[in-house]
DSSP file (Angstrom, degrees, kcal/mol; ACC not computed):
  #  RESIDUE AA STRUCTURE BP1 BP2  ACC     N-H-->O    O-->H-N    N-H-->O    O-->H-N    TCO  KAPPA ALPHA  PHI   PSI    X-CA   Y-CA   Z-CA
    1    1 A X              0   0    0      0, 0.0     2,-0.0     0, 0.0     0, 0.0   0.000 360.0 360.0 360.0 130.0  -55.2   32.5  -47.8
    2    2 A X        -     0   0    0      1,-0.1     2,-0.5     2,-0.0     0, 0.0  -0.249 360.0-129.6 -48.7 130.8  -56.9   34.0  -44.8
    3    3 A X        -     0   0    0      2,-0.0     2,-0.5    -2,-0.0    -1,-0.1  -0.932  26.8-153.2-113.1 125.4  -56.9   38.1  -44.8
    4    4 A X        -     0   0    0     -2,-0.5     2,-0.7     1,-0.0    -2,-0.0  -0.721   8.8-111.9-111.0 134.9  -55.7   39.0  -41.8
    5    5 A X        +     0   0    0     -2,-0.5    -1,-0.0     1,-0.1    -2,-0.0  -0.383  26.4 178.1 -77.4 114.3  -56.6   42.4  -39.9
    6    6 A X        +     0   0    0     -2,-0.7     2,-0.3     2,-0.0    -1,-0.1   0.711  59.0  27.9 -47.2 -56.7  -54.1   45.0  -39.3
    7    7 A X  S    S-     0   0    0      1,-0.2     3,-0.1     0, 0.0     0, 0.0  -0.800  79.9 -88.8-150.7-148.0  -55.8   47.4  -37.8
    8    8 A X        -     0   0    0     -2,-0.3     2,-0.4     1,-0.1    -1,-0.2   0.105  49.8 -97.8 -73.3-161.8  -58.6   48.5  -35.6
    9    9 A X    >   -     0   0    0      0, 0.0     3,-0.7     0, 0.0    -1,-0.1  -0.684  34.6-124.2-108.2 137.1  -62.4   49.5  -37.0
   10   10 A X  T 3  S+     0   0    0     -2,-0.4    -2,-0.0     1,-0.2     0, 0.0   0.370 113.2  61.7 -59.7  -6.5  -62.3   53.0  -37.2
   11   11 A X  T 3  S+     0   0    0      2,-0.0    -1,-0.2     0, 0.0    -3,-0.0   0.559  75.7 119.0-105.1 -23.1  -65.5   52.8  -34.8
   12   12 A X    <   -     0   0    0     -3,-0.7     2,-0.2     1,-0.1    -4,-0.0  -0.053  43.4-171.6 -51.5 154.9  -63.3   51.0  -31.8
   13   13 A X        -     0   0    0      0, 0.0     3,-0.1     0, 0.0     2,-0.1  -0.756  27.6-117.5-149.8  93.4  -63.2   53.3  -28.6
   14   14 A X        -     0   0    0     -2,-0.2    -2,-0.0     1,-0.1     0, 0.0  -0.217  27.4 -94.6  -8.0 106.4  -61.2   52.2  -26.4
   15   15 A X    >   -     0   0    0      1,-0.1     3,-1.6     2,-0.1    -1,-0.1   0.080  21.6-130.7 -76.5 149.4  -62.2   51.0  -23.0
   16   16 A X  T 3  S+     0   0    0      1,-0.2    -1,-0.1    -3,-0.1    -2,-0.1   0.774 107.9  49.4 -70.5   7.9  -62.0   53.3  -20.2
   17   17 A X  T 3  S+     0   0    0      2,-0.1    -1,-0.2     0, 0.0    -2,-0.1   0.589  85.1 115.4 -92.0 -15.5  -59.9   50.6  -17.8
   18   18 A X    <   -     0   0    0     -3,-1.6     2,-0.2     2,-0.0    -4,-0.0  -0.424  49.5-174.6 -65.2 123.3  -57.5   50.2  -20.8
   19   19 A X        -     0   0    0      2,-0.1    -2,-0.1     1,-0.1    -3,-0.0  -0.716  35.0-150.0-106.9 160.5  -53.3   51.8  -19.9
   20   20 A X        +     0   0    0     -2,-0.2    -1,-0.1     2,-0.1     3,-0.1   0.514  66.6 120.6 -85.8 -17.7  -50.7   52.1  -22.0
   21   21 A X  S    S-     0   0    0      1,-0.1     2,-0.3     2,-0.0    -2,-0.1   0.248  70.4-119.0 -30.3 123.5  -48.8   51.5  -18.7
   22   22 A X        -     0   0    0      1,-0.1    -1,-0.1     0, 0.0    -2,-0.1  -0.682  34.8 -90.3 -93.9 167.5  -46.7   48.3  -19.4
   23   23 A X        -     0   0    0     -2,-0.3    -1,-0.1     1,-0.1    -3,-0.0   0.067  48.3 -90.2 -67.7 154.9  -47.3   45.4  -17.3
   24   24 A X        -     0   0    0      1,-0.1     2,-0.3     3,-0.0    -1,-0.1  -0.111  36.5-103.2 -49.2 164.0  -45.3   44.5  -13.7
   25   25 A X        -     0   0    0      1,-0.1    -1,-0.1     0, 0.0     0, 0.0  -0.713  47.0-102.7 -64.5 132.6  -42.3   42.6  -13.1
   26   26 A X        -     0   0    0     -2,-0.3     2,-0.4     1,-0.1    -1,-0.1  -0.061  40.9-117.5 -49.0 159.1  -43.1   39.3  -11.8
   27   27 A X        -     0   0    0      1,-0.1    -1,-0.1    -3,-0.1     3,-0.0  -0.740  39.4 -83.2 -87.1 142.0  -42.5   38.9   -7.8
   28   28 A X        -     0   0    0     -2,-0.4     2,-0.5     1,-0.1    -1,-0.1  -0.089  44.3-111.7  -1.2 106.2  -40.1   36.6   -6.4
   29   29 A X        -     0   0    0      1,-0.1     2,-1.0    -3,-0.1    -1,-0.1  -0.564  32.7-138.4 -80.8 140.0  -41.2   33.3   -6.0
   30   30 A X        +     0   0    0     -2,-0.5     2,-0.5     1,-0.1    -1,-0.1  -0.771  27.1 170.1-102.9 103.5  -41.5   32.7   -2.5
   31   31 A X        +     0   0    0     -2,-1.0    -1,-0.1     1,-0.1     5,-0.1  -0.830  21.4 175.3-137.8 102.5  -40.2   29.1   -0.7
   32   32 A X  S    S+     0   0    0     -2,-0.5     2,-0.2     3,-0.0    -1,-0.1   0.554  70.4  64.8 -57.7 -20.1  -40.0   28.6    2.6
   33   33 A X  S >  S-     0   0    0      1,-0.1     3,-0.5     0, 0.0    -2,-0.1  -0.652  72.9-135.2 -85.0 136.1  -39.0   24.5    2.0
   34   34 A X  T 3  S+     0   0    0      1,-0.2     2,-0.6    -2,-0.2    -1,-0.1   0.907 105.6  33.0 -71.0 -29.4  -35.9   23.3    0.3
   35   35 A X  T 3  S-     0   0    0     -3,-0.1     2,-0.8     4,-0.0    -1,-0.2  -0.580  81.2-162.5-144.0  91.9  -37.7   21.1   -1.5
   36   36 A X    X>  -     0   0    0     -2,-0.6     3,-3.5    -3,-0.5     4,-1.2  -0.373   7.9-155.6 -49.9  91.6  -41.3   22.5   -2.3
   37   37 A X  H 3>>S+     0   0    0     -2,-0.8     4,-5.1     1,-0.3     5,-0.6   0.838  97.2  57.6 -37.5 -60.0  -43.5   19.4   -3.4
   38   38 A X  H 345S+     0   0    0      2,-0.2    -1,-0.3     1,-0.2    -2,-0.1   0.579 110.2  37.7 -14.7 -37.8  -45.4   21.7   -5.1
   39   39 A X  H <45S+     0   0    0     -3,-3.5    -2,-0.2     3,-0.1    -1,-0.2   0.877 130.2  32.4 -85.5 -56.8  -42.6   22.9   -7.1
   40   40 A X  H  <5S-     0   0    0     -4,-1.2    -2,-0.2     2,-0.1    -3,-0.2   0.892  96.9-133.1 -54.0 -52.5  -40.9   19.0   -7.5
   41   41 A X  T  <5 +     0   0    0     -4,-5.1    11,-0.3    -5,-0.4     2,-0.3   0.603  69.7 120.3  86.3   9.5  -44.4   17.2   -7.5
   42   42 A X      < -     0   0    0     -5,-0.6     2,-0.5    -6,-0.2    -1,-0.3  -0.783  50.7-158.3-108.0 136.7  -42.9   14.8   -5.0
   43   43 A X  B     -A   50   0A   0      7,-2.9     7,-3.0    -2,-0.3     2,-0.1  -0.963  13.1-138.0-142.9 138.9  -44.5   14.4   -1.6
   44   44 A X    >   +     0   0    0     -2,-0.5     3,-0.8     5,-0.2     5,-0.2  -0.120  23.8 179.4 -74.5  14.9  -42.5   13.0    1.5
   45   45 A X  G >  S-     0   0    0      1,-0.3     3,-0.7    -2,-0.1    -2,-0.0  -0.020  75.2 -35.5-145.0  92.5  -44.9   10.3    3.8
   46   46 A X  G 3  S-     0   0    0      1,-0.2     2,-0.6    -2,-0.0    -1,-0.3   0.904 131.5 -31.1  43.5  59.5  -42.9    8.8    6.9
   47   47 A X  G <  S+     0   0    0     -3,-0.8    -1,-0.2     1,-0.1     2,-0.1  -0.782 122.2 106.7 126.1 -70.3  -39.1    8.6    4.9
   48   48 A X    <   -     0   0    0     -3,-0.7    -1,-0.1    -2,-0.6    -3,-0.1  -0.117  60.7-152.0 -80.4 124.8  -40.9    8.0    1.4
   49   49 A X        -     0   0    0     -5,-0.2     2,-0.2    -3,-0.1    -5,-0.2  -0.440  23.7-175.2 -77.1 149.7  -41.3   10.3   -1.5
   50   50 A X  B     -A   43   0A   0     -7,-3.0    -7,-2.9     2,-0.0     2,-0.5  -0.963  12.3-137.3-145.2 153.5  -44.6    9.4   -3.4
   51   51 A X              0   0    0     -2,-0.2    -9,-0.1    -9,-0.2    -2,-0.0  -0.949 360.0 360.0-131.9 136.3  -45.8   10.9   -6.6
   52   52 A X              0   0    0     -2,-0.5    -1,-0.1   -11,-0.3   -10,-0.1  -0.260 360.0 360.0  11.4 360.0  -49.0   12.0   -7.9
């Protein structure tokens, strides 16, 4: 069995761009189409969906 490490080297320093801050909330996704191809993967070409 693999010994696995707990905790840091006693020698670690911490870097100075390193927060404790926790990370954002994601944004909104933003879609100006009802029906993104990008989200679907479907793309529309005179009438006819074609896919990828």
């Amino acid at each position: 069995m693999t010994k696995r490490a707990t905790q840091r080297p006693a020698t670690f320093a911490k870097p100075a761009h390193w927060s404790n801050d926790p990370t954002p909330a994601p944004a909104a996704p933003v879609d100006d189409e009802e029906l993104s191809p990008t989200r679907y993967g479907d793309w529309e070409k005179n009438g006819i969906a074609i896919d990828f």
